[in-house]
C-alpha positions in Angstrom: -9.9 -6.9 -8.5 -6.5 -5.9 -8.4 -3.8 -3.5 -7.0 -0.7 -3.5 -9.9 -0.7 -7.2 -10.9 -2.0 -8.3 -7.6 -5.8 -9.3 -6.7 -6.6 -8.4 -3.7 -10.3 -9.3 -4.0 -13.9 -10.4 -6.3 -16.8 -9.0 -7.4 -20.0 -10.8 -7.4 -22.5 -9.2 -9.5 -26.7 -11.0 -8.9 -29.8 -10.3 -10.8 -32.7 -10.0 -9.7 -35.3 -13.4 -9.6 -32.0 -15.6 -9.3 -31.4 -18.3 -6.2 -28.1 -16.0 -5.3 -29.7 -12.8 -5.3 -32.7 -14.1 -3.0 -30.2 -15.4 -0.9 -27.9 -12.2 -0.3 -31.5 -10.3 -0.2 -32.9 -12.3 2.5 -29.6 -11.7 4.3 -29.1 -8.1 4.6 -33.1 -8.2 5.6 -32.1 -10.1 8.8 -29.0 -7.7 9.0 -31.1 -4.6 9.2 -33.7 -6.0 11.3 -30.8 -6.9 13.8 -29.3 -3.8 13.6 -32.7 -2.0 13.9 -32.9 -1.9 17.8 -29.4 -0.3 17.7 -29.1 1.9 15.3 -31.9 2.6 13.1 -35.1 3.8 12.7 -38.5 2.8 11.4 -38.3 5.2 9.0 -34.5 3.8 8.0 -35.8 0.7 8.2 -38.8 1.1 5.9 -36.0 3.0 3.4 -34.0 0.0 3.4 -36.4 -2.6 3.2 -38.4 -0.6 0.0 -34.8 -0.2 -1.5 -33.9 -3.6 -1.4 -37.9 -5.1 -2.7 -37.1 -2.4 -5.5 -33.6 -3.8 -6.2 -32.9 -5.1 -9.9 -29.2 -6.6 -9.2 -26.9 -6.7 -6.0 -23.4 -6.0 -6.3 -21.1 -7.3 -3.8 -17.2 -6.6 -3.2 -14.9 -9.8 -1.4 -11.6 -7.6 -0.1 -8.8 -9.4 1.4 -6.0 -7.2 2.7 -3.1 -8.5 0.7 0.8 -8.8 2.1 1.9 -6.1 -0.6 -0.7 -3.6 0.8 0.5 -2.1 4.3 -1.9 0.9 3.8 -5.5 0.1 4.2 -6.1 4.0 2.7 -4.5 2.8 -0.7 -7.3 0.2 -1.0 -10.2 2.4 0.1 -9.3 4.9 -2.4 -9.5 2.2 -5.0 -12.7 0.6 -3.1 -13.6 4.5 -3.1 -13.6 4.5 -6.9 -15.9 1.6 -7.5 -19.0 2.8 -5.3 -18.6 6.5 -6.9 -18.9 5.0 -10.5 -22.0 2.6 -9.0 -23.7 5.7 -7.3 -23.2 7.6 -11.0 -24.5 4.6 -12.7 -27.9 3.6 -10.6 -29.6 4.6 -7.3 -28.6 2.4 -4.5 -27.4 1.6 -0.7 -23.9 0.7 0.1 -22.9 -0.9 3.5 -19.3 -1.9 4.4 -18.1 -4.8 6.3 -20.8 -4.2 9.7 -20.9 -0.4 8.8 -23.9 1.9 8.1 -26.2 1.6 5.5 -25.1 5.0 2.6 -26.8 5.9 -0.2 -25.5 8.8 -2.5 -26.1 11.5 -0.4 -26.7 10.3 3.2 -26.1 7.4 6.0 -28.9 5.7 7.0 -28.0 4.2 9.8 
């Protein structure tokens, strides 16, 4: 990704049945059940977990904060642009950094 002629980050884009998607699938499982006795709820939980068995790819965003960037709001409007065209192209669940779980409409937890 970049910002002018700058990166500033990657996108890694997994299929489904593939050793890399298992592998980022099997850790946001243990993320969720770790956050569970925090934050969420069975039902959450149950959400997530069904989401995530139902999943057909896994798109994930690497963001560095680059030198040339002061503003942290300039890159989460462009970061802001990417999950609204993935929410208008698939269903899905979004979750930043250690941040809540989101789908379209609603946090999660």
């Amino acid at each position: 990704m970049f910002y002018s002629d700058e990166p500033f980050g990657y996108i890694d884009i997994f299929r489904a049945r593939t050793p890399e998607f298992e592998r980022e699938t099997e850790k946001m499982l243990a993320y969720i059940e770790l956050q569970f006795a925090n934050y969420g709820t069975l039902e959450s939980v149950e959400y997530l977990k069904k989401a995530f068995s139902n999943a057909q790819s896994i798109v994930i965003l690497r963001v560095y904060w680059p030198s040339f960037l002061p503003e942290q709001r300039a890159m989460f409007e462009r970061l802001d642009l990417i999950w609204n065209w993935l929410f208008d192209q698939r269903d899905g669940i979004v979750q930043v950094d250690n941040g809540p779980f989101n789908d379209k409409n609603r946090t999660i937890f």
